[in-house]
MARLUMLO-476729 format. One line per 2 residues: number of its first residue (from 1); their letters; for each residue x, y, z of N, C-alpha, C, CB. Coordinates in nm, 3 decimals. Each point is the difference from the previous one (the first is absolute). Last residue first. Glycine has a CB too. Layout:
BEGIN
NUM> a> X/Y/Z/X/Y/Z/X/Y/Z/X/Y/Z ~ ...
END
This chain:
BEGIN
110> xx> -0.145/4.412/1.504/0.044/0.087/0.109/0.003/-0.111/0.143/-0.121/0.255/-0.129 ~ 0.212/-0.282/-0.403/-0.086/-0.048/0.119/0.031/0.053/0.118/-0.026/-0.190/-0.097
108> xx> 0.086/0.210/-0.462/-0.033/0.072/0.099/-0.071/-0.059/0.133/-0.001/0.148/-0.190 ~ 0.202/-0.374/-0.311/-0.142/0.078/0.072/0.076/0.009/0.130/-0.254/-0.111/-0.118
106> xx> 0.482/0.073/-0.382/0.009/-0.031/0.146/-0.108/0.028/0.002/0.195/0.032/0.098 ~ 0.042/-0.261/-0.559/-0.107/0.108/0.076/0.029/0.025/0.139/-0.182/-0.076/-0.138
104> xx> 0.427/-0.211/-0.235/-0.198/0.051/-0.054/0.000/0.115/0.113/-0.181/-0.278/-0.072 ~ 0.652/0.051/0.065/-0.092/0.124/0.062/-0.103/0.035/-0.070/0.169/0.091/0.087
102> xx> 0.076/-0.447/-0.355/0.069/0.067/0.084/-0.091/0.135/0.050/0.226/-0.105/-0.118 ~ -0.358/-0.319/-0.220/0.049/0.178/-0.038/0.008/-0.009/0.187/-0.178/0.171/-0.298
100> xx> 0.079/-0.556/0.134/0.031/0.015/-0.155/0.013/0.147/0.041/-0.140/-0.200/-0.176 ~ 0.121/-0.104/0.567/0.096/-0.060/-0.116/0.024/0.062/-0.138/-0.074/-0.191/0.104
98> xx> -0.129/0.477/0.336/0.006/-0.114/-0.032/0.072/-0.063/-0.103/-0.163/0.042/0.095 ~ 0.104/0.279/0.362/0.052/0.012/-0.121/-0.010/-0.145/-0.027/0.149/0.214/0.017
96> xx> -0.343/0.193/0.343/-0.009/-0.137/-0.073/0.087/-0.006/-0.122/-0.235/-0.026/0.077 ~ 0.133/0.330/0.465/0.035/0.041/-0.181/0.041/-0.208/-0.045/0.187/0.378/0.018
94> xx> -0.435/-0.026/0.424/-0.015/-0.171/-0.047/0.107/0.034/-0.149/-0.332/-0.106/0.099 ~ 0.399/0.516/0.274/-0.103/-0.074/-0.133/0.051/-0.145/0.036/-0.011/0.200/-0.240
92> xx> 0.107/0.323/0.469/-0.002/-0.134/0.026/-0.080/-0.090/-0.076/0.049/0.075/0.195 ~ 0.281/0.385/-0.160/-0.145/-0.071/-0.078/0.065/-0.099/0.085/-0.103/0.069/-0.285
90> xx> 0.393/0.207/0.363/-0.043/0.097/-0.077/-0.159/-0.056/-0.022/0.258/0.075/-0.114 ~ 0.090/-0.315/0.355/-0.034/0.071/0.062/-0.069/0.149/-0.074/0.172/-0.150/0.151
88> xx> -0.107/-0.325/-0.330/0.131/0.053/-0.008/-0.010/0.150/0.109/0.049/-0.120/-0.289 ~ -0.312/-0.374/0.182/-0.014/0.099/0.127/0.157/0.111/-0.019/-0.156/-0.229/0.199
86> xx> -0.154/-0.224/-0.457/0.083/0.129/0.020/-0.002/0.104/0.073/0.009/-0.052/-0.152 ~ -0.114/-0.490/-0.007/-0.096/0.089/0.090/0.106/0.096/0.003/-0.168/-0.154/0.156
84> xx> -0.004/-0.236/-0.553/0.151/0.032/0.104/-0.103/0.159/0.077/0.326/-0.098/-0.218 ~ -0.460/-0.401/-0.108/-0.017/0.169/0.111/0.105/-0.026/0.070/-0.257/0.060/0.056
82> xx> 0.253/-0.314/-0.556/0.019/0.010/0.129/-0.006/0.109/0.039/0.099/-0.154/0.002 ~ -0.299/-0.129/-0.420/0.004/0.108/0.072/0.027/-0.026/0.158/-0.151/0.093/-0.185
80> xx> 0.014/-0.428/-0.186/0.142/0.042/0.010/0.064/0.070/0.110/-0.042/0.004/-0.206 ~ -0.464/0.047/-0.004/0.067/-0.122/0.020/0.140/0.033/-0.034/-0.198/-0.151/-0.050
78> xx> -0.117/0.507/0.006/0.066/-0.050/0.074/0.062/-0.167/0.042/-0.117/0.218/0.023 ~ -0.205/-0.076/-0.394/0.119/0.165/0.007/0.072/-0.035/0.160/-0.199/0.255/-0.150
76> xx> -0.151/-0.597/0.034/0.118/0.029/-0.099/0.037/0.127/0.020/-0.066/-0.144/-0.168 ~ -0.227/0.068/0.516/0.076/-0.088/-0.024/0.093/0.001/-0.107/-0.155/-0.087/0.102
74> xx> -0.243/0.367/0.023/0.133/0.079/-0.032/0.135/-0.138/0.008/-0.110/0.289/0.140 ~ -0.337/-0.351/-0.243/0.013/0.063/-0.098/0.176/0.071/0.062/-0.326/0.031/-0.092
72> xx> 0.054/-0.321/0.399/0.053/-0.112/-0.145/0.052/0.122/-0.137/-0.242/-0.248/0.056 ~ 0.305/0.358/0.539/-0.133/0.002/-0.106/0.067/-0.093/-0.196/-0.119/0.338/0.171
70> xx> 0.320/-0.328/0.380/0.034/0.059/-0.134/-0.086/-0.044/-0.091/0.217/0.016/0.042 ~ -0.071/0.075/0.530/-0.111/-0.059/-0.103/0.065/0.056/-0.115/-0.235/-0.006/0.132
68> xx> 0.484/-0.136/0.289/-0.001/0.121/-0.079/-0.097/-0.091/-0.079/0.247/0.164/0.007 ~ -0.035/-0.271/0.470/-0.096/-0.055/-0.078/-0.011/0.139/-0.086/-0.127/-0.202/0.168
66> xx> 0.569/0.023/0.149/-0.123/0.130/-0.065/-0.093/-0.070/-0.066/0.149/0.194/-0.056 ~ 0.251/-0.397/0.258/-0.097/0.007/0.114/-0.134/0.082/-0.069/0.208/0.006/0.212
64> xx> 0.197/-0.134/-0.480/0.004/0.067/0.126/-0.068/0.017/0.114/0.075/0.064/-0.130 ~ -0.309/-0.114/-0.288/0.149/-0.022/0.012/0.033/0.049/0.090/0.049/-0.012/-0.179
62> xx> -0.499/-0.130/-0.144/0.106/0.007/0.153/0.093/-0.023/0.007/-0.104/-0.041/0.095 ~ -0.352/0.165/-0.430/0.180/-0.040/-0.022/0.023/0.026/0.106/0.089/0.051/-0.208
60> xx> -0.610/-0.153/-0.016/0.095/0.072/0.145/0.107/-0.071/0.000/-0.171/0.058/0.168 ~ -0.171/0.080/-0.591/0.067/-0.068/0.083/0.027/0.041/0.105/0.059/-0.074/-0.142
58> xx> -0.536/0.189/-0.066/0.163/0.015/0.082/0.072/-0.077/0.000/-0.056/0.092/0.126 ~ -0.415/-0.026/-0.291/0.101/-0.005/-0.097/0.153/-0.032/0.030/-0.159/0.148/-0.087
56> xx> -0.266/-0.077/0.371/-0.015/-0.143/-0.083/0.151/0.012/-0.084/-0.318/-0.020/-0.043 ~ 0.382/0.310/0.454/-0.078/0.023/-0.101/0.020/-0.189/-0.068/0.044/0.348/-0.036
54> xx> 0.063/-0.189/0.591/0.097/-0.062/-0.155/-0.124/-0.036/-0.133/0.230/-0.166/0.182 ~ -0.187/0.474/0.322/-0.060/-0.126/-0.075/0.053/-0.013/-0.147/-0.218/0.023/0.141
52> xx> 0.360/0.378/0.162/-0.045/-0.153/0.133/-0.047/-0.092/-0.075/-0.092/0.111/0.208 ~ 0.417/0.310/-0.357/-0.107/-0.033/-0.009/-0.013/-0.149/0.096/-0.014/0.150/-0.242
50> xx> 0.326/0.357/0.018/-0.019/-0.136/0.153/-0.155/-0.066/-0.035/0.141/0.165/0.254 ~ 0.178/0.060/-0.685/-0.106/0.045/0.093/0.009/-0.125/0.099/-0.167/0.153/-0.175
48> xx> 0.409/0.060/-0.280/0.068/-0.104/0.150/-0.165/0.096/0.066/0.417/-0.038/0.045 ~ -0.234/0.061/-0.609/-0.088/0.083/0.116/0.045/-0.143/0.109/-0.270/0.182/-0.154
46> xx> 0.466/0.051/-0.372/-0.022/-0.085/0.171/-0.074/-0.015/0.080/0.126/0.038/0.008 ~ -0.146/0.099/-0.613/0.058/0.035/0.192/-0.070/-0.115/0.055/0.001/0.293/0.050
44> xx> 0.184/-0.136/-0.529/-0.061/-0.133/0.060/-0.026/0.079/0.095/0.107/-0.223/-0.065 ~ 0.006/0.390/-0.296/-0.090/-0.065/-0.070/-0.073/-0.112/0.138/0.159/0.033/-0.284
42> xx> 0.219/0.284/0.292/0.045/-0.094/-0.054/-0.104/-0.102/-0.052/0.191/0.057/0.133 ~ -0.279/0.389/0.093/0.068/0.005/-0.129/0.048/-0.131/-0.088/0.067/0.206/0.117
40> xx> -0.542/-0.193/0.182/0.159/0.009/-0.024/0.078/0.063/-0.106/-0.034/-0.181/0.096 ~ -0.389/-0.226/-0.033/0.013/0.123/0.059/0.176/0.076/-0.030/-0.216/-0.109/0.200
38> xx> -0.093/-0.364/-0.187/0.060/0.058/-0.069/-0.026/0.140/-0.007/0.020/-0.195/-0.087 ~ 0.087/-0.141/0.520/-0.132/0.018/-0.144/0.048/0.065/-0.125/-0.191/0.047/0.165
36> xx> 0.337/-0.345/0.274/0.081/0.023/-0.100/-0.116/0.036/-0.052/0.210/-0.135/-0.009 ~ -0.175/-0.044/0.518/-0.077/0.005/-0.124/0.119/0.097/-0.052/-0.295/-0.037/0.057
34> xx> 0.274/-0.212/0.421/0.096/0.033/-0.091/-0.072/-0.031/-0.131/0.207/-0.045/0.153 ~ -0.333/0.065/0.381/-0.053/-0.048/-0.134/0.112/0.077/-0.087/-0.287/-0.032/0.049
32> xx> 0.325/-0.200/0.498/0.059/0.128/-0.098/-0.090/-0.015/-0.165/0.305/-0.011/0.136 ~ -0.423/-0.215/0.323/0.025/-0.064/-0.091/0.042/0.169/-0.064/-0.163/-0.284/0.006
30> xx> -0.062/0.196/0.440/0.050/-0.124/-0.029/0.123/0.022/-0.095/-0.234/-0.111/0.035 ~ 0.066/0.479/0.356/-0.066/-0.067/-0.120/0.149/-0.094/-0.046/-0.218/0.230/-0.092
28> xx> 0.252/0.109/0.454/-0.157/-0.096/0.036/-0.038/-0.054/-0.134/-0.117/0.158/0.199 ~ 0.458/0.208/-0.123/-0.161/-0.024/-0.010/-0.078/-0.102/-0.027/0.030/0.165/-0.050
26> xx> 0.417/-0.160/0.207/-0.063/0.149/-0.002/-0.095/0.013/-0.037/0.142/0.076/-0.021 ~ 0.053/-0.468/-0.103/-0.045/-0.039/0.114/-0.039/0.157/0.056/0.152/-0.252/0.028
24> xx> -0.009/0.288/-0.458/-0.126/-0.142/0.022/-0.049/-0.008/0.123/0.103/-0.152/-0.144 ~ 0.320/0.411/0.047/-0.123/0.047/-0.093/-0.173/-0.074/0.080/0.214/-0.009/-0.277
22> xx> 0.235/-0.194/0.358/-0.062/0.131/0.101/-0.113/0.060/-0.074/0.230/0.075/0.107 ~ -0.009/-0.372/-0.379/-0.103/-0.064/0.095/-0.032/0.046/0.106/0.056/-0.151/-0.070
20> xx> 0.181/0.326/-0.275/-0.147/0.031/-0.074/-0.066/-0.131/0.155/0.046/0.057/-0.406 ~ 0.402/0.052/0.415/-0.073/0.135/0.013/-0.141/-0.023/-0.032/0.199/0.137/-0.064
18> xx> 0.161/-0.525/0.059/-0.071/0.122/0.146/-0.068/0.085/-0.033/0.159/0.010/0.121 ~ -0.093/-0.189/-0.514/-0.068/-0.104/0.072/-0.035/0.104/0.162/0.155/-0.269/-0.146
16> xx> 0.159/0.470/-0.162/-0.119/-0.008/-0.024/-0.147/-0.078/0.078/0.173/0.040/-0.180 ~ 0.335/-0.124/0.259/-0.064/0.139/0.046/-0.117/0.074/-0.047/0.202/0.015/0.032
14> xx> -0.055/-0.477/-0.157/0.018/-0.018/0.149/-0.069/0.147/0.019/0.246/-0.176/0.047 ~ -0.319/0.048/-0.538/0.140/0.040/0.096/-0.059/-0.020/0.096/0.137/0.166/-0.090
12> xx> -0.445/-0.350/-0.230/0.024/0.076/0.064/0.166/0.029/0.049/-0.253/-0.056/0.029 ~ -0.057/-0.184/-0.489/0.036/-0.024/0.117/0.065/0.161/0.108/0.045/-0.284/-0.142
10> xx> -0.409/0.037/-0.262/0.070/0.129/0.057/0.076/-0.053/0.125/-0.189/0.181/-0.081 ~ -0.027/-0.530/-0.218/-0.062/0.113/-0.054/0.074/0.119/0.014/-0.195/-0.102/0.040
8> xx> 0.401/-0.416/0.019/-0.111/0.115/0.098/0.008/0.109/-0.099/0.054/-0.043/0.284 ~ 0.019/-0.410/-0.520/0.062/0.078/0.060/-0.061/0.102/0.035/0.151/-0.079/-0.084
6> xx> -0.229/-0.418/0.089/-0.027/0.132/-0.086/0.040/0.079/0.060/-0.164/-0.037/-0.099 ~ 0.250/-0.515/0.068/0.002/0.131/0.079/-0.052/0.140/-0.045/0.181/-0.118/0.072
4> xx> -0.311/-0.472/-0.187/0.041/0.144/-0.079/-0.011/0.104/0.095/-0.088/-0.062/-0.225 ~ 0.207/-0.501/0.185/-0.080/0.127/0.159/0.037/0.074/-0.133/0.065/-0.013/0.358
2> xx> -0.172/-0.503/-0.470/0.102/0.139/-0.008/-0.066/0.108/0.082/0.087/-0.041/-0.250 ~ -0.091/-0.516/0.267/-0.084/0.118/0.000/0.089/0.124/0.000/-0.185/-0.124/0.122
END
Protein backbone atom coordinates (compact mmCIF):
# COMPACT_ATOMS: atom_id res chain seq x y z
CA UNK A 1 0.00 0.00 0.00
CA UNK A 2 1.54 3.31 -0.99
CA UNK A 3 1.22 6.34 1.54
CA UNK A 4 0.94 9.66 -0.60
CA UNK A 5 2.35 12.72 1.79
CA UNK A 6 1.07 16.14 0.71
CA UNK A 7 2.73 18.77 1.17
CA UNK A 8 1.30 21.43 3.92
CA UNK A 9 -0.39 24.27 2.21
CA UNK A 10 1.63 27.16 4.49
CA UNK A 11 3.92 26.73 6.88
CA UNK A 12 5.00 29.08 9.82
CA UNK A 13 8.43 30.36 11.42
CA UNK A 14 8.45 29.77 15.18
CA UNK A 15 7.97 33.83 15.41
CA UNK A 16 5.00 34.06 13.38
CA UNK A 17 3.40 31.09 15.08
CA UNK A 18 4.10 33.07 18.62
CA UNK A 19 2.62 35.96 17.53
CA UNK A 20 -0.47 34.83 15.76
CA UNK A 21 -1.05 32.31 18.89
CA UNK A 22 -1.10 35.32 21.40
CA UNK A 23 -3.24 36.78 18.78
CA UNK A 24 -5.75 33.80 19.45
CA UNK A 25 -5.53 33.29 22.97
CA UNK A 26 -6.08 37.47 23.44
CA UNK A 27 -9.14 36.95 22.16
CA UNK A 28 -10.56 34.07 22.84
CA UNK A 29 -10.82 32.58 19.32
CA UNK A 30 -9.71 29.35 17.56
CA UNK A 31 -8.38 29.78 14.03
CA UNK A 32 -6.55 32.83 12.00
CA UNK A 33 -8.64 33.10 8.38
CA UNK A 34 -6.13 33.69 5.69
CA UNK A 35 -8.07 34.88 2.34
CA UNK A 36 -6.49 36.26 -0.99
CA UNK A 37 -9.24 38.36 -3.13
CA UNK A 38 -8.73 40.14 -5.95
CA UNK A 39 -8.00 43.53 -5.09
CA UNK A 40 -4.68 45.74 -5.25
CA UNK A 41 -2.00 46.83 -7.12
CA UNK A 42 -0.76 43.34 -7.57
CA UNK A 43 -4.26 42.23 -8.49
CA UNK A 44 -4.23 40.42 -5.13
CA UNK A 45 -4.77 41.33 -1.49
CA UNK A 46 -4.41 39.76 1.84
CA UNK A 47 -6.60 39.71 4.30
CA UNK A 48 -5.90 37.69 8.12
CA UNK A 49 -9.09 37.85 10.18
CA UNK A 50 -9.67 35.81 13.91
CA UNK A 51 -12.47 33.59 13.66
CA UNK A 52 -14.18 30.63 15.99
CA UNK A 53 -15.68 28.28 13.10
CA UNK A 54 -14.27 26.82 10.14
CA UNK A 55 -16.51 27.74 6.82
CA UNK A 56 -17.88 24.49 4.56
CA UNK A 57 -15.01 25.53 2.25
CA UNK A 58 -12.03 25.69 4.87
CA UNK A 59 -9.16 23.98 5.08
CA UNK A 60 -7.48 23.99 8.48
CA UNK A 61 -3.45 24.03 8.21
CA UNK A 62 -1.62 23.42 11.71
CA UNK A 63 1.49 24.28 12.51
CA UNK A 64 3.02 24.83 15.43
CA UNK A 65 0.27 24.62 17.54
CA UNK A 66 -1.83 27.28 15.04
CA UNK A 67 -4.91 26.38 13.38
CA UNK A 68 -5.10 28.91 10.18
CA UNK A 69 -8.23 28.56 7.91
CA UNK A 70 -7.72 28.68 4.13
CA UNK A 71 -10.74 28.92 1.92
CA UNK A 72 -10.56 26.58 -1.60
CA UNK A 73 -10.13 29.89 -3.84
CA UNK A 74 -7.14 31.26 -1.91
CA UNK A 75 -5.42 27.66 -1.77
CA UNK A 76 -3.62 28.03 -5.21
CA UNK A 77 -2.02 31.51 -4.66
CA UNK A 78 -0.61 30.11 -1.44
CA UNK A 79 0.48 26.72 -1.40
CA UNK A 80 4.23 26.73 -0.60
CA UNK A 81 3.91 29.92 1.43
CA UNK A 82 5.93 30.58 4.50
CA UNK A 83 4.73 33.28 7.51
CA UNK A 84 7.27 34.99 8.89
CA UNK A 85 6.42 37.61 11.79
CA UNK A 86 8.45 41.10 11.75
CA UNK A 87 9.15 43.23 14.32
CA UNK A 88 12.02 45.68 13.03
CA UNK A 89 10.75 48.41 15.64
CA UNK A 90 9.20 50.66 12.83
CA UNK A 91 6.08 47.92 11.97
CA UNK A 92 5.03 44.93 13.16
CA UNK A 93 3.58 42.49 10.25
CA UNK A 94 2.87 38.79 9.34
CA UNK A 95 5.09 39.06 5.84
CA UNK A 96 4.89 35.67 3.45
CA UNK A 97 7.02 34.42 0.85
CA UNK A 98 6.37 31.72 -1.48
CA UNK A 99 8.10 29.38 -4.18
CA UNK A 100 7.20 31.55 -7.34
CA UNK A 101 7.80 35.34 -6.02
CA UNK A 102 9.54 36.45 -2.76
CA UNK A 103 7.43 38.99 -0.22
CA UNK A 104 3.64 38.87 -1.90
CA UNK A 105 2.88 40.98 0.98
CA UNK A 106 2.66 41.91 4.81
CA UNK A 107 -0.47 42.51 7.05
CA UNK A 108 -0.35 44.58 10.01
CA UNK A 109 -0.93 43.13 13.43
CA UNK A 110 -1.01 44.99 16.13
Amino acid sequence: MAVHLRKQILTLTEAAASKIRHQLEQSQRTFLRFRVKPRGCSGLMYSFELADEKGKLDEVVEDKGVKILVDSKTMMHVIGTKMHFVNDNVRFVICFACYFYYFLGSITMN
